[in-house]
C-alpha positions in Angstrom: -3.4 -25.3 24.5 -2.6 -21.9 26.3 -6.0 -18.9 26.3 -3.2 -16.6 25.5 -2.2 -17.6 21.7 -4.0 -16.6 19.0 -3.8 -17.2 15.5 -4.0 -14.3 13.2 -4.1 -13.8 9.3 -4.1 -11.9 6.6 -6.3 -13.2 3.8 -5.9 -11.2 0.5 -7.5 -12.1 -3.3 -3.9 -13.9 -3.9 -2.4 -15.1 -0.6 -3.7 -16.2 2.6 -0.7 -15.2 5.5 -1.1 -16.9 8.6 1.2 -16.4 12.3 0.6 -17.7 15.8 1.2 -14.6 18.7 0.9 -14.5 22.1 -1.7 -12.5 24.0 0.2 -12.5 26.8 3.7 -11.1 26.0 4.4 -7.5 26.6 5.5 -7.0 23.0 4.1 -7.8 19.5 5.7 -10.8 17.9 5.0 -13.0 14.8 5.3 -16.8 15.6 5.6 -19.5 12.5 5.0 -16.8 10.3 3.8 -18.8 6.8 2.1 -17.5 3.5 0.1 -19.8 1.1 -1.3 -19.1 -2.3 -4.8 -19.2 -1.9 -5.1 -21.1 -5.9 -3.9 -24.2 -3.7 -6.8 -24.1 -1.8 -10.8 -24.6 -2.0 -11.3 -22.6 0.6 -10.2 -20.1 3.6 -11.2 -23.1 6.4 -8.7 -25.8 4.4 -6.1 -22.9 4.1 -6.4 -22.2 7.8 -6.4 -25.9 8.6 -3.5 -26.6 6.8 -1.5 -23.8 8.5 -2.4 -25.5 12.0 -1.9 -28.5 11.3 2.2 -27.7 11.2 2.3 -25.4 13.5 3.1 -26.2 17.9 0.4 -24.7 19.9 -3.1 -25.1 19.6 -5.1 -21.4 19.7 -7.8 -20.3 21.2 -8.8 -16.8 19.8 -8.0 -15.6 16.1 -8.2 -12.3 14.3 -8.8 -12.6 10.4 -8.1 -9.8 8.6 -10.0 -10.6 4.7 -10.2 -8.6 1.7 -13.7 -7.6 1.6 -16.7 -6.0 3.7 -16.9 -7.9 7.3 -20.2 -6.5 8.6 -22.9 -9.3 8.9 -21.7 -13.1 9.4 -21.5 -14.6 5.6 -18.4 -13.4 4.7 -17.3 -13.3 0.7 -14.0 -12.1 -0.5 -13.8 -9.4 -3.4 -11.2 -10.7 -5.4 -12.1 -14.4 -4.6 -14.1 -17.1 -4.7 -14.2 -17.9 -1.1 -17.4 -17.3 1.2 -17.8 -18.5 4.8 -20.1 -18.3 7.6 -17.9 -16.2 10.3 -19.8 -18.4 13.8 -19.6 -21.6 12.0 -16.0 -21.0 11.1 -15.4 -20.2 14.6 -17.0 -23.4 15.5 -15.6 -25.8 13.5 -12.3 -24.4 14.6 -12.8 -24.7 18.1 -12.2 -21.3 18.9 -14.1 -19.1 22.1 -13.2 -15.7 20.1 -12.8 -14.7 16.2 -12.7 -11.2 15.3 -13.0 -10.4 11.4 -11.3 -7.2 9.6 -11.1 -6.0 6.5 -7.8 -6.3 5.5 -7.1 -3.0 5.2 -8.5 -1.8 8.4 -5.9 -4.5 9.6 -2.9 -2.0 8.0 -4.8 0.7 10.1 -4.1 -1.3 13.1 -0.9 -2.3 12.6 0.2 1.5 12.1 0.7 2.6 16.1 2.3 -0.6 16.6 5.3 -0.5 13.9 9.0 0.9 14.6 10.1 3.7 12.5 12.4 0.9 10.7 9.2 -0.2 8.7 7.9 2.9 7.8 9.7 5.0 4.8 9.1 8.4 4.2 8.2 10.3 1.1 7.3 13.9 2.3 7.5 15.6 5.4 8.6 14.0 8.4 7.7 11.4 11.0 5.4 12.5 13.5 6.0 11.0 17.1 3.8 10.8 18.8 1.3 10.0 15.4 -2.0 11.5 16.2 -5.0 11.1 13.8 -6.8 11.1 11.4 -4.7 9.0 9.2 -5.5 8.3 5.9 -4.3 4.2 4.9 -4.3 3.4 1.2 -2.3 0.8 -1.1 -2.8 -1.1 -4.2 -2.6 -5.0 -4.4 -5.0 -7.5 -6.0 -7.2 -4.5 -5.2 -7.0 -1.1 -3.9 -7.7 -1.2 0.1 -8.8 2.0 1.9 -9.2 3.0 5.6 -8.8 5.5 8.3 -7.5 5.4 11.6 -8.3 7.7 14.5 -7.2 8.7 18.0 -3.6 9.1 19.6 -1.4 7.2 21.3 -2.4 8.6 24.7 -6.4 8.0 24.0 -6.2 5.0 22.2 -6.7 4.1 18.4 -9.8 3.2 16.3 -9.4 1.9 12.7 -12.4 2.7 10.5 -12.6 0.4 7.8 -14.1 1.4 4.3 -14.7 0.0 0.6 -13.1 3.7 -0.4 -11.0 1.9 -3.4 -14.6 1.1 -5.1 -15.3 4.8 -5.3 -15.6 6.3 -9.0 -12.1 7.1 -11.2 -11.5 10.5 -11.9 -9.1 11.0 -14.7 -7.2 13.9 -15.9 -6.0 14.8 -19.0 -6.4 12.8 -22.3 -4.7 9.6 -21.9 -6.0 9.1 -18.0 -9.8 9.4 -19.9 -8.6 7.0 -22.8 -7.9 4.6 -19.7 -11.3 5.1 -18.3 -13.3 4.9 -21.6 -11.5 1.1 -22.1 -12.3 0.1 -18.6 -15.6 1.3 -19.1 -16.0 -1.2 -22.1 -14.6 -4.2 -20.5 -16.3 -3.8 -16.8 -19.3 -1.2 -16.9 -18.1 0.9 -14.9 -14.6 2.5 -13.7 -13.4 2.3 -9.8 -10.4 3.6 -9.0 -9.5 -0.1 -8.1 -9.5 -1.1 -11.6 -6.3 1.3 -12.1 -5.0 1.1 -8.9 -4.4 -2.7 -8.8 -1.9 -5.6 -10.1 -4.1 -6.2 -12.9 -4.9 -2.2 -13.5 -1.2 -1.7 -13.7 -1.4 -4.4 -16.8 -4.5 -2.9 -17.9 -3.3 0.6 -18.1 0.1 -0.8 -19.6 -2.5 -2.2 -23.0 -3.9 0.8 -23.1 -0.6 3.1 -23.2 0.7 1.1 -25.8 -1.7 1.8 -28.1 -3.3 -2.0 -27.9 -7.2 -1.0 -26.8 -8.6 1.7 -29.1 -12.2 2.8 -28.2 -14.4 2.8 -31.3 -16.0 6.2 -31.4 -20.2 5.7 -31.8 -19.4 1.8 -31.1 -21.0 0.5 -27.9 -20.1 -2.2 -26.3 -21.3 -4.3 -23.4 -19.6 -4.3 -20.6 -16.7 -7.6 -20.9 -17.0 -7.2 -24.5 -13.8 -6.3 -26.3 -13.1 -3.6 -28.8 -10.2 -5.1 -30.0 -10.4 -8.0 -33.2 -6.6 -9.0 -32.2 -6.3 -8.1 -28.2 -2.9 -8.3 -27.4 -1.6 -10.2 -24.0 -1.7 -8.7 -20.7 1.9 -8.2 -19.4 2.7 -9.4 -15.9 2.8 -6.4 -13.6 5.8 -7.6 -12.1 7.4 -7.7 -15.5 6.3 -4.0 -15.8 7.8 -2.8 -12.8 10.8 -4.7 -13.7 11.4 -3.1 -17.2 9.8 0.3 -16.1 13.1 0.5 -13.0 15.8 -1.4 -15.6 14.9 1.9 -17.8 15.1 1.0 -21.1 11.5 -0.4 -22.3 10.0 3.3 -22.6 6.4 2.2 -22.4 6.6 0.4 -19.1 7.9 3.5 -17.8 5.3 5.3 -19.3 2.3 2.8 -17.4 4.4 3.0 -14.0 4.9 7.1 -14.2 0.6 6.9 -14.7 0.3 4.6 -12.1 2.0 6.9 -9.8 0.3 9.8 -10.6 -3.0 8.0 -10.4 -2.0 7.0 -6.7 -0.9 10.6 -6.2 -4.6 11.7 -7.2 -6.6 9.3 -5.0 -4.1 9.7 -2.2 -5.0 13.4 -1.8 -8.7 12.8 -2.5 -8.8 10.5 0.6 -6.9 13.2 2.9 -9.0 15.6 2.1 -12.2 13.6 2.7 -10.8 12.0 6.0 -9.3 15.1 7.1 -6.0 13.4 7.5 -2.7 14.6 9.4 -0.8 12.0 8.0 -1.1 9.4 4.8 0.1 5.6 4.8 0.4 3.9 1.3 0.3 -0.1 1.9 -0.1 -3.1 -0.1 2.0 -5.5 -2.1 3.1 -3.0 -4.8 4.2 0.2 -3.9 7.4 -1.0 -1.5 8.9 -2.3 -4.9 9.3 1.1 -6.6 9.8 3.6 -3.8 12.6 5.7 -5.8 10.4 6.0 -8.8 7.2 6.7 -6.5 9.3 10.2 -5.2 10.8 10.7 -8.5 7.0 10.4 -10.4 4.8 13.0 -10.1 2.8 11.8 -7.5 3.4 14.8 -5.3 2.3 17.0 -8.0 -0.8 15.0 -8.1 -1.6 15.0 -4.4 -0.7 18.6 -4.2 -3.4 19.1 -6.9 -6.5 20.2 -5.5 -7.0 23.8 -5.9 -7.4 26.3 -3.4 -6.6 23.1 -1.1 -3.7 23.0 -2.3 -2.0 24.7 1.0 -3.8 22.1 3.2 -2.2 19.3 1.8 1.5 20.8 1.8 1.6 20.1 5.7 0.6 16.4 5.6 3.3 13.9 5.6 3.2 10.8 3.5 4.9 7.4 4.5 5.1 3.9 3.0 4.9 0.5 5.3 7.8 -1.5 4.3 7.0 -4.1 7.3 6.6 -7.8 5.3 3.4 -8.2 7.1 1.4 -5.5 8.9 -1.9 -7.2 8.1 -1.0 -9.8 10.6 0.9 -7.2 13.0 -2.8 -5.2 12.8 -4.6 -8.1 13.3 -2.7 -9.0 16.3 -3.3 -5.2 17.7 -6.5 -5.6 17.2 -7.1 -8.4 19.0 -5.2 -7.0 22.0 -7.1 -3.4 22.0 -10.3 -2.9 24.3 -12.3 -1.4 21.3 -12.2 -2.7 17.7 
């Protein structure tokens, strides 16, 4: 057992990541690296245990970075059916420090500490030394939001929010067709239910003509409007057709996926302020080309007489395999989380 080892993770709706790093070493690294498929497990405590249990090293403080708010000490994932008590975790674990984040405030973290390797850029250029704000968004089983502040020189402070829950705002016919058949099958429409593994599918039904809205037919909310509803497609078998180019309507749902991004991306700089924006998440590293090549630019340029504001702020993508686990390990080494 050494005080200086830690065990961090990354603990989203569909995959639990787990590393072991060292406290003391002058530089970041991820140890025994492993991700599991949360299915496989009841719960985040047997996930955790069974990392351990085939790793070397026993740790003594851990950083968790979840998928959900981590403000009061019962802790319940979004986009899963796991809930824990944060103390009695850390008890039964035998640990003298756990730190919880929400997962994307973990990406926030992790942003100061990556090489320019991991980081690709869409618009603009790389700022060295990054100062903030910086606005951190990406789409996965859900859409995670946060913000980080400060410089290099001052130090850095990750603000983590529930920003992908806000309202959707579409544009143009087919974006409100989207909305009006969310609307039927969930109450309500967040910008998560577009911007998402299973929005991408969603919004894929809907542009091929699947999941007509009945004018003057209401419906409550989980009810279908369809007699004969079609299957969800895989998003990974979207993007897949949408980049091999020749199945026209996964191009279509990938193009409105983009531009949907390209909306809420400059919706969040303008309410954070931001100098720079950092898309994240499982999703977006797999279609970079078509990302530039969509009109997402268009769509984050769009926002009137703001317009001008937004030309100057440069937009990156993290292509690091795992910078929830990298943040969480910053985090655990900065004075102030």
């Amino acid at each position: 057992m050494s005080d200086t080892l830690a065990l961090v993770g990354d603990i989203g709706g569909t995959n639990a990541r787990f590393a072991l790093t060292d406290l003391a070493s002058p530089n970041i690294e991820l140890m025994e690296s492993k991700s599991l498929p949360n299915a496989d497990f009841a719960s985040m405590q047997h996930a955790i245990e069974h990392y351990l249990s085939g790793v070397s090293g026993k740790p003594t403080r851990a950083a968790l970075a979840v998928a959900c708010p981590v403000g009061t000490d019962e802790i319940r994932l979004t986009n899963r059916a796991w809930s824990f008590s944060r103390s009695e975790l850390q008890r039964t674990l035998g640990l003298s420090e756990l730190r919880m984040l929400n997962d994307f405030g973990a990406v926030a973290w992790a942003i100061p500490a990556l090489d320019a390797e991991h980081m690709v850029t869409l618009h603009g250029t790389l700022e060295q030394p990054l100062r903030g704000p910086i606005s951190v968004l990406g789409p996965g089983t859900g859409l995670g939001v946060a913000l980080l502040v400060g410089s290099q020189q001052h130090g850095w402070h990750a603000v983590e929010t529930e920003g992908g829950h806000v309202g959707f705002s579409p544009v143009g016919d087919e974006e409100r067709a989207i909305a009006a058949w969310l609307t039927t099958q969930h109450g309500r429409t967040s910008t998560e239910r577009l911007l998402c593994g299973k929005g991408l599918s969603e919004i894929d039904l809907v542009l091929r003509g699947a999941a007509p809205v009945v004018p003057g037919v209401h419906l409550l909310p989980g009810e279908s409007s369809l007699l004969h509803p079609p299957q969800l497609r895989d998003p990974a078998e979207i993007v897949a057709a949408a980049l091999e180019g020749h199945d026209h309507a996964a191009r279509r749902t990938l193009a409105r996926f983009c531009s949907v991004l390209g909306s809420v991306a400059g919706d969040c700089a303008l309410i954070h302020g931001a100098r720079t924006v950092v898309i994240a998440g499982g999703i977006i590293p797999r279609f970079i080309p078509f990302l530039r090549a969509s009109a997402f630019r268009e769509r984050f340029l769009a926002k009137g007489r703001m317009a001008a504001l937004l030309e100057s702020v440069p937009i990156h993508v993290i292509t690091h395999p795992h910078p929830g686990l990298l943040g969480a390990a910053t985090a655990l080494r900065a004075k102030d989380l």
